[in-house]
C-alpha positions in Angstrom: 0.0 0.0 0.0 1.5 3.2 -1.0 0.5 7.0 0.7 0.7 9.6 -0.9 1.0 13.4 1.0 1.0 16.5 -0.7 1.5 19.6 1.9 0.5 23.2 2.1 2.7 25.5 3.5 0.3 28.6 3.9 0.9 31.4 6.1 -1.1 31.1 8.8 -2.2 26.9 8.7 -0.3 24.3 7.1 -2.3 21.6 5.3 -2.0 18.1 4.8 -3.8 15.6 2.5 -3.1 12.2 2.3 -4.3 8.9 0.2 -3.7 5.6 0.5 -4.0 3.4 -2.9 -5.3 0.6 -1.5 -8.8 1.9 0.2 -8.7 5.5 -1.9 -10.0 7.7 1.0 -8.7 11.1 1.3 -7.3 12.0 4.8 -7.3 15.8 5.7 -4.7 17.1 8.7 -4.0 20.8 9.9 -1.4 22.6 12.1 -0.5 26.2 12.6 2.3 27.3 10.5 5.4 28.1 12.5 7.2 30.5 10.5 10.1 30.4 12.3 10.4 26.8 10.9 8.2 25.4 8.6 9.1 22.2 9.0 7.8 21.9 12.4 4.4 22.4 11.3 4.9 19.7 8.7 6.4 17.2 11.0 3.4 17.6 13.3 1.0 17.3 10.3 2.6 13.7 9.5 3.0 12.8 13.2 -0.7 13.3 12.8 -1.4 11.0 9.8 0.6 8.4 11.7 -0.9 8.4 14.4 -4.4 8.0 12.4 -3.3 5.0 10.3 -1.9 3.5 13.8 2.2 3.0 12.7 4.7 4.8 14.1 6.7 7.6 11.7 9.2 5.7 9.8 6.5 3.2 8.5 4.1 5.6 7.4 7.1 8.0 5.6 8.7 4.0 4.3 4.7 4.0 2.5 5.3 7.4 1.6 8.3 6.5 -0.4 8.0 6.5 -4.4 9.6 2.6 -4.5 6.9 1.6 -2.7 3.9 3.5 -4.3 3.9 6.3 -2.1 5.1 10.2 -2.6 5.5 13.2 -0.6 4.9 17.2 -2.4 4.7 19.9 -1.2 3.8 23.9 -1.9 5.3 26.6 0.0 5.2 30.5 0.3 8.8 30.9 1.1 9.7 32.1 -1.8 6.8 34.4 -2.0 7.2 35.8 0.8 11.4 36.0 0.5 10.7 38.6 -2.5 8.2 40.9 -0.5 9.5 41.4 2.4 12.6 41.8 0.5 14.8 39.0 2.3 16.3 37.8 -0.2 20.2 37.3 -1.3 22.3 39.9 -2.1 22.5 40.0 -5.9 25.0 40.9 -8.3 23.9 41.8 -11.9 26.8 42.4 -15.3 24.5 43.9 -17.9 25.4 44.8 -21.6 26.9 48.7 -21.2 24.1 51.2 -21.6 21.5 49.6 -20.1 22.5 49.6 -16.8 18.9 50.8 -15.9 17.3 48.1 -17.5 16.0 46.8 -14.1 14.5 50.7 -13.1 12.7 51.4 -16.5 11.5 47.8 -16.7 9.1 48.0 -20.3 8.8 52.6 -20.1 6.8 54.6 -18.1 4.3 53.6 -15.5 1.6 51.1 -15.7 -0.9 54.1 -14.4 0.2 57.1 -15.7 -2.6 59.0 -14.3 -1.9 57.6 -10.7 0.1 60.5 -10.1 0.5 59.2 -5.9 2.4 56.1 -6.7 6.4 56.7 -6.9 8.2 54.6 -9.5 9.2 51.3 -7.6 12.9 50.6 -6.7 14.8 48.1 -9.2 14.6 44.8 -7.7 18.9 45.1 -7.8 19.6 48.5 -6.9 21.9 50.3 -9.6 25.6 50.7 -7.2 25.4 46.6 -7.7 24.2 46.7 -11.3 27.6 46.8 -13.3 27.9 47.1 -17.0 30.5 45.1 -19.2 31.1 46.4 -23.3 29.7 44.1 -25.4 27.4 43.8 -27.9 25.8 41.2 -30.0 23.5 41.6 -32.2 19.8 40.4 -33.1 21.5 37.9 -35.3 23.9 36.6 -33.6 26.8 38.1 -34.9 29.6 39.8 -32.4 29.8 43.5 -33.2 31.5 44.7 -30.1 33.9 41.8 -28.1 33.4 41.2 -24.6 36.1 43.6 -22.6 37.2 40.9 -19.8 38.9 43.4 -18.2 36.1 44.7 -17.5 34.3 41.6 -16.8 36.7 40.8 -14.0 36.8 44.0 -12.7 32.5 43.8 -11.9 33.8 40.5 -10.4 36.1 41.6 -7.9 33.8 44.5 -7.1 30.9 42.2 -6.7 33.7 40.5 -4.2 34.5 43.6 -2.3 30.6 44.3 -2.0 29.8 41.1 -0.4 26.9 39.6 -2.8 26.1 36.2 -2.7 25.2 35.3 -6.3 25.3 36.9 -9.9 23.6 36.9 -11.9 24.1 37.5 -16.1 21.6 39.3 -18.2 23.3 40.2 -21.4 21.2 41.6 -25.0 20.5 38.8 -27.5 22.2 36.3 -25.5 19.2 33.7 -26.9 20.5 33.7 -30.3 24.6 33.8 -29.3 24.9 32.9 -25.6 28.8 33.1 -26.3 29.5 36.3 -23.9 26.9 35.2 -21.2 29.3 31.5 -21.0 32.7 33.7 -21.2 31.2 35.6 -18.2 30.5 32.5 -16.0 34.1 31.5 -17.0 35.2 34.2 -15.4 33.6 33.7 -12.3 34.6 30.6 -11.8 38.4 31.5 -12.3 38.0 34.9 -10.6 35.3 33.8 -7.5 35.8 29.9 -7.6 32.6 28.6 -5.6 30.5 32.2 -6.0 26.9 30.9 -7.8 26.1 32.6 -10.9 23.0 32.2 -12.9 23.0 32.7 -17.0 19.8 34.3 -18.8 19.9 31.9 -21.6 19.7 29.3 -19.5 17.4 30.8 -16.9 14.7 32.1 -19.2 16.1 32.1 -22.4 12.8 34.3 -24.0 12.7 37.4 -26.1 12.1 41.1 -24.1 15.4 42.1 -22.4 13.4 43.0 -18.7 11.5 39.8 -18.9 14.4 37.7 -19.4 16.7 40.0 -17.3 14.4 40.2 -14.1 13.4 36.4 -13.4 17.3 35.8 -13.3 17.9 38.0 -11.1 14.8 36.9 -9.0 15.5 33.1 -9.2 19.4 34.3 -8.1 18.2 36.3 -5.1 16.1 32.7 -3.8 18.5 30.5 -4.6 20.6 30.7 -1.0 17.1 30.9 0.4 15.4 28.3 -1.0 17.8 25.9 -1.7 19.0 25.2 1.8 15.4 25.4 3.6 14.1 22.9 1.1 17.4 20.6 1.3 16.9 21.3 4.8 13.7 20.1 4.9 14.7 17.0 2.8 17.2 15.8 5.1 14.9 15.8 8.6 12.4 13.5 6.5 14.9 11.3 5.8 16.4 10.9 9.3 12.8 10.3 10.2 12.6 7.3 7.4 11.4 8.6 4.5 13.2 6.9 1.6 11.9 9.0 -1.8 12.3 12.0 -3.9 10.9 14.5 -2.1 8.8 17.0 -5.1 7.9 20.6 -5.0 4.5 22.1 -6.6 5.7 24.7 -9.2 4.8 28.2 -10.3 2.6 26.6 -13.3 0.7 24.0 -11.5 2.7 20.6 -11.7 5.4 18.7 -9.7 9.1 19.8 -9.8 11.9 17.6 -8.3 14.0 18.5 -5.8 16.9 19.1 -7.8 15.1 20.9 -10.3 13.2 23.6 -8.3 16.7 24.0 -6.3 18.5 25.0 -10.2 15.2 27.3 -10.7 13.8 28.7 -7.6 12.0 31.3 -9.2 9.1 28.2 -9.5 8.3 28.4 -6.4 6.9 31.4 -6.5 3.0 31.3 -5.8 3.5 27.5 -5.5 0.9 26.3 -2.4 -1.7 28.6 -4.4 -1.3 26.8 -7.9 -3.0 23.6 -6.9 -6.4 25.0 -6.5 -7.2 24.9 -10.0 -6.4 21.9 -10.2 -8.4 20.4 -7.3 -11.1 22.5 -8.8 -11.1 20.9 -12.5 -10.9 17.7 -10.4 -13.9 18.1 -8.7 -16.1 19.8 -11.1 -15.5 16.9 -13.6 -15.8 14.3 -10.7 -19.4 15.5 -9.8 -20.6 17.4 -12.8 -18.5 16.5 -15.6 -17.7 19.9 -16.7 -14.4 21.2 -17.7 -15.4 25.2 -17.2 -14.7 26.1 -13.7 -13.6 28.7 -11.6 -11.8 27.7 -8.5 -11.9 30.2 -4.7 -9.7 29.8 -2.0 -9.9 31.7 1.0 -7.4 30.8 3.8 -6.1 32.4 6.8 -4.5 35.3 4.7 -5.3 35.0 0.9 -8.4 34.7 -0.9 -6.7 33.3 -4.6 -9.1 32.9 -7.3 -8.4 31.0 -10.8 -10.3 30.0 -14.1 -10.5 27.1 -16.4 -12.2 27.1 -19.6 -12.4 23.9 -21.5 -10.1 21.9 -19.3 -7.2 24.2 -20.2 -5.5 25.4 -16.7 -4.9 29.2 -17.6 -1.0 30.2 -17.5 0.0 33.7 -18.3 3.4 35.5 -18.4 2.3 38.3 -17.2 2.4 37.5 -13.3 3.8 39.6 -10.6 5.1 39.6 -7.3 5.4 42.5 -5.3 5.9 45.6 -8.2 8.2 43.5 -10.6 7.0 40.6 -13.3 8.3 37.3 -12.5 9.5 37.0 -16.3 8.1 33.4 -16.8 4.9 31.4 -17.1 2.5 30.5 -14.3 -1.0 29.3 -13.4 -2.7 32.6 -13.4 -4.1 32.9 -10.6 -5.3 36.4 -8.6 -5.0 36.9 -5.1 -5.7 39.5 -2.6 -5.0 40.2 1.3 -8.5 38.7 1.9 -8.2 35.8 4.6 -9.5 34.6 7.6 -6.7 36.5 9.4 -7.1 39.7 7.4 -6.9 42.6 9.4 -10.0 44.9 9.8 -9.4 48.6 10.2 -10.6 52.1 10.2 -8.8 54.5 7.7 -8.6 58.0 8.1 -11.7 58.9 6.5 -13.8 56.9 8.8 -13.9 54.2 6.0 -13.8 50.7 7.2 -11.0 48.5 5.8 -10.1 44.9 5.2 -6.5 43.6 4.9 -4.4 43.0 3.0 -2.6 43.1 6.2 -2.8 39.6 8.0 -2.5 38.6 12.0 -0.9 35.6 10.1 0.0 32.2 12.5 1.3 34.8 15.2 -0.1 35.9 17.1 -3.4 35.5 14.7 -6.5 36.6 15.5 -8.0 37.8 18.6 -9.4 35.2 19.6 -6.7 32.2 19.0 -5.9 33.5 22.7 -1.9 33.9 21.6 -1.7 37.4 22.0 -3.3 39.2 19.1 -4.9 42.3 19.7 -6.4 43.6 16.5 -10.0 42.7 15.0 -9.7 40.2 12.2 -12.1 38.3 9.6 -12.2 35.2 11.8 -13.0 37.4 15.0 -15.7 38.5 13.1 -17.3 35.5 12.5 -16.8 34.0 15.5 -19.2 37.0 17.0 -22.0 36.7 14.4 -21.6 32.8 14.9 -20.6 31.4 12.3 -18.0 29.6 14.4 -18.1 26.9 17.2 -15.6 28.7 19.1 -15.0 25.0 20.9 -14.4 23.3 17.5 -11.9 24.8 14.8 -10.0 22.0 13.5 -11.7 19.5 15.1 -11.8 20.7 18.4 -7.7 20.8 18.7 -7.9 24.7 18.9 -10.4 26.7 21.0 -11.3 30.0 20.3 -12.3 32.8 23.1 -14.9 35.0 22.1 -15.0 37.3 24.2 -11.7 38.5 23.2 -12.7 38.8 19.8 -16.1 41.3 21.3 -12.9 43.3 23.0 -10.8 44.2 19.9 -14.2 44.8 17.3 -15.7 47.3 19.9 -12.4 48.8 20.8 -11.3 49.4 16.9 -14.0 49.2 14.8 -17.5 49.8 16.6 -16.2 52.5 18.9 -14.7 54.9 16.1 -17.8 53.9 13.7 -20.4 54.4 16.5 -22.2 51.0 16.3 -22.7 48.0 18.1 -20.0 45.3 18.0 -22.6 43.1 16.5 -23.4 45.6 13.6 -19.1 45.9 13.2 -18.5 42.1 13.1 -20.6 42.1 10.1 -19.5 45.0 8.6 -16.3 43.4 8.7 -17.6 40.4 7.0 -19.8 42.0 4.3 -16.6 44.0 3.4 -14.3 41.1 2.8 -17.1 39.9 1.1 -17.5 42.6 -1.3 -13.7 42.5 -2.1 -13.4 38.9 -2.9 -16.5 39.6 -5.1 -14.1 42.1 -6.9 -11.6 39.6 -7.7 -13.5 37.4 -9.0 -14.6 39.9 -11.2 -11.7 41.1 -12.2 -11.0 37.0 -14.2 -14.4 37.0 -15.6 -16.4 39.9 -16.5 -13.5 42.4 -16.8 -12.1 39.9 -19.5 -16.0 39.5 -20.9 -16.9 36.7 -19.4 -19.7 35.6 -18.0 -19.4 33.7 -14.6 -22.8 32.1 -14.4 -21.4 29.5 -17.3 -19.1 28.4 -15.1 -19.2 26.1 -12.2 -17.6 27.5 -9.3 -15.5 25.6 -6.6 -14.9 26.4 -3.3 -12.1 26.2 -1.0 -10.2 27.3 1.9 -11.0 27.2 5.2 -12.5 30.3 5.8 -14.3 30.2 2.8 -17.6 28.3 3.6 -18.3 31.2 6.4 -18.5 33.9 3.2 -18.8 31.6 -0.4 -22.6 31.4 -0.7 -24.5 35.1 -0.1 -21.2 36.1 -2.8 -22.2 33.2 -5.3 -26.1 34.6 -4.9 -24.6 38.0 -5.4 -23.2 37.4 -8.8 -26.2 34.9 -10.0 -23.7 31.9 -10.0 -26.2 28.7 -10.5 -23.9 26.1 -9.7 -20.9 25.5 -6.3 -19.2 22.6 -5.2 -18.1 22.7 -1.9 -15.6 19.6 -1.3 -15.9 18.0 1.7 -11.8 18.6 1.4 -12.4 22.5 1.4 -10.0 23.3 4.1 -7.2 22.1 2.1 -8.4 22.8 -1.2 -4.5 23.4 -2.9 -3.1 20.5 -1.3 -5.9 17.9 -2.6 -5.0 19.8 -6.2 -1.2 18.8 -5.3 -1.9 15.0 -4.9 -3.4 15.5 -9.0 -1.2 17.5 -10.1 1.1 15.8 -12.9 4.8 16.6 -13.2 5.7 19.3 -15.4 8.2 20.8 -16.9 8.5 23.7 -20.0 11.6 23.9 -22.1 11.8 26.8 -24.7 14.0 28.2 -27.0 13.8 31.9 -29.0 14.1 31.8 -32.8 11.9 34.9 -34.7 10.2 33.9 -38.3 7.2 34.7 -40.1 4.9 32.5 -42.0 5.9 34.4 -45.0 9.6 32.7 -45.3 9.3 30.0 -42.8 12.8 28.1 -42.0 11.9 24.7 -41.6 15.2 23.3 -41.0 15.8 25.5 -38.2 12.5 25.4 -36.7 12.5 22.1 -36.5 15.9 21.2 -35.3 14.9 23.6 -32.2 11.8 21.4 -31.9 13.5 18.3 -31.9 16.0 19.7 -29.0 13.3 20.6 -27.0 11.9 17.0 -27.5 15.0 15.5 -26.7 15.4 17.8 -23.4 11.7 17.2 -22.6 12.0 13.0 -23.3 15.3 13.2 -20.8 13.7 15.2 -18.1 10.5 12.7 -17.8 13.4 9.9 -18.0 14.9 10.9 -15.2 12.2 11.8 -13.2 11.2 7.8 -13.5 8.0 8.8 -15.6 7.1 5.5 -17.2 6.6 5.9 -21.1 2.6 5.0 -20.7 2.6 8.0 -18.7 4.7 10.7 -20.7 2.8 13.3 -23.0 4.8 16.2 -24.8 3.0 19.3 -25.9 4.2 21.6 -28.3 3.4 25.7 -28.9 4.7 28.3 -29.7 4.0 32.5 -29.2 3.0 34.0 -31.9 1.7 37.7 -32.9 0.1 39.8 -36.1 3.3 40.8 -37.8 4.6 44.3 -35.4 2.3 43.8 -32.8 3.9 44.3 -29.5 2.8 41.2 -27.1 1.9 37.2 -28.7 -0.5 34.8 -27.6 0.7 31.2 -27.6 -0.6 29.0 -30.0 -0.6 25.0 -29.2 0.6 22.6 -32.4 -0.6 20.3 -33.9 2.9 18.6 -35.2 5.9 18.2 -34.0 7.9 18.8 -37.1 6.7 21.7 -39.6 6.6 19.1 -42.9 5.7 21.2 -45.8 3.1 24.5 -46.9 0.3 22.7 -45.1 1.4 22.7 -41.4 2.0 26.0 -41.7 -1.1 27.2 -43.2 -3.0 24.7 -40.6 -0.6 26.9 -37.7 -1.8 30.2 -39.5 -5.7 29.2 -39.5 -5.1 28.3 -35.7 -3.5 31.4 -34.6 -6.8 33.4 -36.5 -8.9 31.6 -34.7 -7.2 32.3 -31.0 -6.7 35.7 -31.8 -10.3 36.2 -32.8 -11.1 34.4 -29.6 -9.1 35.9 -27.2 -8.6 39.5 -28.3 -11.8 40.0 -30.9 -10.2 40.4 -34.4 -8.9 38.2 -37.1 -6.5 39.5 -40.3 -6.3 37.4 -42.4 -3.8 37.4 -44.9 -1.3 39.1 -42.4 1.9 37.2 -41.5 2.2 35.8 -38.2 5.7 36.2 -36.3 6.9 33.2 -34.3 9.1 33.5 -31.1 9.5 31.4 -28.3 8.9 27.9 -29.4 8.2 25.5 -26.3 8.0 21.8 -25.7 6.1 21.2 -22.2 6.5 17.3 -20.7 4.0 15.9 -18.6 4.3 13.2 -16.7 0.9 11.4 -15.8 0.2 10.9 -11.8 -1.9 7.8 -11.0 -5.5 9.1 -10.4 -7.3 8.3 -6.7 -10.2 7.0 -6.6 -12.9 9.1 -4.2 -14.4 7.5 -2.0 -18.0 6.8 -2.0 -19.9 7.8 1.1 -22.8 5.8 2.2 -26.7 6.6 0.9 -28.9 8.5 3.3 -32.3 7.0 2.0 -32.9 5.3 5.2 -30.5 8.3 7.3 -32.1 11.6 7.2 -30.3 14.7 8.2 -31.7 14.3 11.6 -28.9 12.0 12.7 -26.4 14.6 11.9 -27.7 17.4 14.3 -25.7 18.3 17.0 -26.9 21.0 18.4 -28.7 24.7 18.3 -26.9 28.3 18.4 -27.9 31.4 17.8 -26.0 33.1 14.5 -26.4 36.1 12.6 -28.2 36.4 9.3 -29.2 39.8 8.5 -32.1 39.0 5.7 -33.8 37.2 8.6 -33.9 40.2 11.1 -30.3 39.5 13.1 -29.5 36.9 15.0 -31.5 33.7 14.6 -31.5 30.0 16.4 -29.7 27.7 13.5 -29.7 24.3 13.3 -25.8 22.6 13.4 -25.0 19.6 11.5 -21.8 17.2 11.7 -20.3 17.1 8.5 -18.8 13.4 9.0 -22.2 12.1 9.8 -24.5 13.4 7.1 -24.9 10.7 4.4 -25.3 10.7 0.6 -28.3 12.3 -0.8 -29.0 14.3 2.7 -30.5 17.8 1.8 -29.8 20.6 4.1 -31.7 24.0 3.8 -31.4 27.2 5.4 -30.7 28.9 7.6 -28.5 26.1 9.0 -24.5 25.4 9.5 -22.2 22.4 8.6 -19.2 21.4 10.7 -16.2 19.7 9.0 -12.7 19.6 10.3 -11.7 21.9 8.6 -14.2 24.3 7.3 -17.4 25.3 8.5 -20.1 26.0 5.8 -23.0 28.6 6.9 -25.9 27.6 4.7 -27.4 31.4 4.0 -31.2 32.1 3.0 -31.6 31.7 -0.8 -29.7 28.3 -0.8 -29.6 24.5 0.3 -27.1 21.8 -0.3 -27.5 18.5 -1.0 -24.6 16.1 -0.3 -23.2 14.1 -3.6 -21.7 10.2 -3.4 -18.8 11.2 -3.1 -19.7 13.5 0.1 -19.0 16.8 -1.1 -21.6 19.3 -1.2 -23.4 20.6 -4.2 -25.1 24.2 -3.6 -28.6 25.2 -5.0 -28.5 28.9 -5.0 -31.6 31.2 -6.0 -31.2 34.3 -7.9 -30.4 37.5 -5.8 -34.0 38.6 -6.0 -35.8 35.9 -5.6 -33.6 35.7 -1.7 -34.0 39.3 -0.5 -37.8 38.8 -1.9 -37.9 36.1 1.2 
């Protein structure tokens, strides 16, 4: 029998879900996130699972082990959280000389030119460690100006006498002639022997000179950071018996190896928050067999929201962190300071405000009785009762409400002149209202419509706030899983392992180079064959998918456009590529021109290697078990369409059976969520014991 664990490293819990092959059933654990060593939290997570199956540690990590069927991944928001708060290594960038600035003037001017408050942002390495080198080659590859290493060795030195850690080399059209960029790194080794250095050819070898020149520089800044914690981490699993490859959940929504996210750090970026998609596509074909979904989150500090349209998990290269763009591809997936811990405050206007600062693991909120002392999301709902203050995760952490009454009336019903009451739901129609925004901001800001979409929720602090916001927007179909509370770690146990190799060669459709196009096509296939090889991904399992960006001829920014061969054989593949890239382009950005040539520039090769699907497991009928049998209890809880607070009917999650309907006003305790069932809805629970959400129009609620 082989276990497999995928972890969660958020920033105020740390999730675990585990499946054994044999039975199927999926396990759920949760601990508080210790920051000041996340592996603590994890160690206590699987000291947990042991303790359920009944073994001691080093059998259950020996099951865990990939020769025996088993596998431990895991996301984190180290890295993440390494770049904005800025503690980081100390980076070294040579540039090409005059473009020193490259790194302050990222792409020209400001995103908001008429936001005249907002100074320009620092460079991410400030300019006294930015040192130019003369050289120059040009967009053909051809040396027009030779590398000065004099001068090359002279940036090195300085770099010594500064004290950075790692350099990093971002030198102009090092994609087409990486010759300079390797002379460079020879340099460093003979100049600096055992000083790391990262190359932008091999880092992010892509057209666009910031793009390229700012995730090197970012990956080189986490590589002393994330290296040793994740090595770190390796190690203590080991001594504890755990005989596999430990695997990392990357930036674009599949498994990394060790070794592989250590070379590219820069991965790891937004990596916990990248499985929710896929749990969500999971789910919504599991119960409703669609492939059109839109997956929430809400945790104890972010609210992330994603979207999949035909199966597709969306990637974009346009992803940030903090004020810079991370320079390669990622699940896109948007996410505000909107948690359970989020911080509720008044502003100087008398405005009330919601994050996006969190109380985080520690103290946390109010009412986790560890010392925090400002009103939080949680503290809210805790005082309108959506919360068993005697049964968050389980009933392993109590929760004091009368400290949570203390901070809402001293900082937000005092200055606001209302009751505490009237506050802790100000509080949570606010958050509310903002993750509505998000949400928006994926679907009808890019013209869609989000009642054609099924949406999926999870976090777990989400079932307190998902279903008056699905109402809100006229959503007519929800899964809750009955996994909510770790949403992105059931998405990590799916995810497949991934890994994109690309290569930059500009042509147009007009004089297409076959030879060349395909000779890069066929490295990338070689490089994407070798990496599933050594990764142990069995040949039944492999698939390799080829694309490549594309754009109108002069337009300033591609779209990437899948293919359908491998090899470009004659005048037909490239007018079937042509009549493809119409048809995106019409589709995505609402014009077609045809007859206009079609540049090509970054052409990729992405290898997937197939997990094993789990089974879920079927929960037992309830034709002959009504809801009844799953009531534990009365308490009084807040719902404002029904006049204020109103005796509510509480029902044990683990108890209800398949087919049980539950309708409002009513609440639903799992271990690790609680779902408040609002007026204008009911749920019904599915065979596989999640719970599918009928919501009523808006209207048709308030009407009521």
């Amino acid at each position: 029998m082989g276990i497999r664990v995928c972890i969660d490293i958020g920033g105020t819990f740390t999730d675990l879900a585990v499946v054994n092959d044999k039975e199927g059933k999926l396990s759920l654990f949760k601990t508080s996130t210790t920051p000041d060593d996340y592996a603590r939290a994890v160690i206590e997570g699987l000291s947990m699972a042991a303790e359920f199956y009944g073994m001691p540690m080093d059998q259950f990590l020996k099951l865990c082990s990939s020769r025996n069927g088993g596998a431990i991944n895991y996301g984190t928001t180290l890295a993440t959280n390494a770049v904005l708060q800025k503690k980081v290594a100390k980076v070294g960038l040579i540039c090409t000389k005059g473009h020193r600035d490259i790194l302050t003037f990222r792409e020209g001017g400001k995103e908001d030119p008429f936001n005249w408050d907002i100074d320009y942002p620092d460079p991410y390495v400030p300019r006294y460690l930015t040192l130019p080198v003369t050289e120059r080659i040009d967009a053909q590859g051809e040396i027009v100006t030779p590398l000065d290493e004099n001068e090359a060795r002279e940036a090195i030195r300085q770099f010594k006498r500064y004290g950075v850690e790692v350099i990093a080399v971002a030198l102009l059209w090092c994609i087409v002639n990486p010759l300079h960029e390797k002379n460079i790194g020879e340099l460093i080794e003979e100049e600096w022997p055992g000083c790391p250095f990262f190359l932008s050819h091999l880092i992010n070898p892509v057209i666009r000179e910031y793009r390229r020149t700012i995730s090197t520089v970012i990956n080189a800044s986490l590589m002393p950071v994330v290296g040793p914690a994740i090595r770190g981490f390796d190690e203590r699993l080991k001594e504890l018996g755990y005989e596999g490859n430990l695997s990392l959940i990357s930036a674009f929504g599949g498994i990394m190896s060790l070794q592989d996210i250590t070379e590219k750090p820069i991965y790891c970026i937004d990596s916990g928050p990248t499985g929710g998609p896929v749990a969500g596509l999971l789910y919504a074909r599991r119960e409703l067999n669609r492939n059109d979904v839109i997956t929430c989150d809400m945790g104890g500090t972010s609210f992330d929201v994603s979207r999949v349209t035909g199966g597709e998990i969306r990637t974009t290269i346009e992803a940030k962190v903090g004020f810079d763009y991370l320079g390669v591809r990622k699940v896109n997936t948007k996410y505000i300071g909107a948690g359970g811990g989020s911080i509720a405050w008044v502003d100087a206007g008398g405005l009330l405000r919601v994050g996006p600062e969190s109380a985080g693991a520690q103290p946390g909120p109010a009412c986790y009785r560890r010392g925090g002392t400002r009103p939080t999301v949680t503290d809210a709902n805790l005082v309108l009762g959506y919360l068993n203050p005697q049964f968050l995760l389980g009933g392993k952490m109590k929760l004091e409400k009368k400290l949570a009454t203390e901070v809402i009336e001293k900082h937000i019903a005092g200055p606001l002149g209302i009751s505490s009451l009237e506050a802790a739901f100000s509080i949570w129609n606010t958050v509310c209202v903002n993750m509505t925004d998000a949400i928006r901001t994926i679907t009808s800001w890019e013209g869609i419509d989000p009642r054609e979409y099924v949406f999926v929720s999870g976090g777990g602090a989400a079932g307190a706030h998902i279903i008056p916001m699905m109402i809100d927007m006229g959503v007519r179909q929800l899964i809750i899983p009955k996994a909510a509370g770790a949403l992105s770690a059931v998405g990590g146990l799916a995810a497949d392992m991934v890994a994109d190799f690309q290569r930059n060669y500009e042509c147009n459709t007009g004089h297409f180079e076959f030879e060349r196009v395909n000779k890069i096509l066929s490295l990338r296939e070689k490089e994407g064959t070798s990496f599933l090889e050594s990764n142990g991904v069995k040949p039944e399992n492999r698939r390799l998918e080829f694309s490549v960006d594309a754009r109108y001829y002069s337009q300033p920014w591609e779209l990437t456009i899948p293919l359908r061969v491998r090899m470009f054989k004659g005048e037909s593949d490239v007018i079937q590529f042509v009549k493809d890239f119409h048809r995106m382009h019409e589709r995505m950005r609402g014009s077609r021109e045809e007859g206009q040539l079609v540049e090509c520039s970054n052409w990729r090769v992405k290898a997937v290697g197939k997990t094993k699907e789990f089974k879920f497991y079927k929960v037992e009928t309830g034709q002959r078990i009504p809801p009844k049998f799953a009531l534990i209890g009365k308490r009084m809880v807040y719902f404002k369409e029904l006049g204020g607070m109103v005796e509510t009917k509480v029902f044990d999650g683990d108890k209800l059976k398949a087919g049980n309907r539950i309708t409002a006003p009513a609440i639903i305790e799992e271990m690790a969520t609680t779902i408040v069932v609002f007026p204008g809805s009911e749920i019904t629970v599915t065979n596989l014991g999640n719970y599918l959400v009928k919501l009523h129009s808006a209207s048709s609620s308030r009407s009521k």
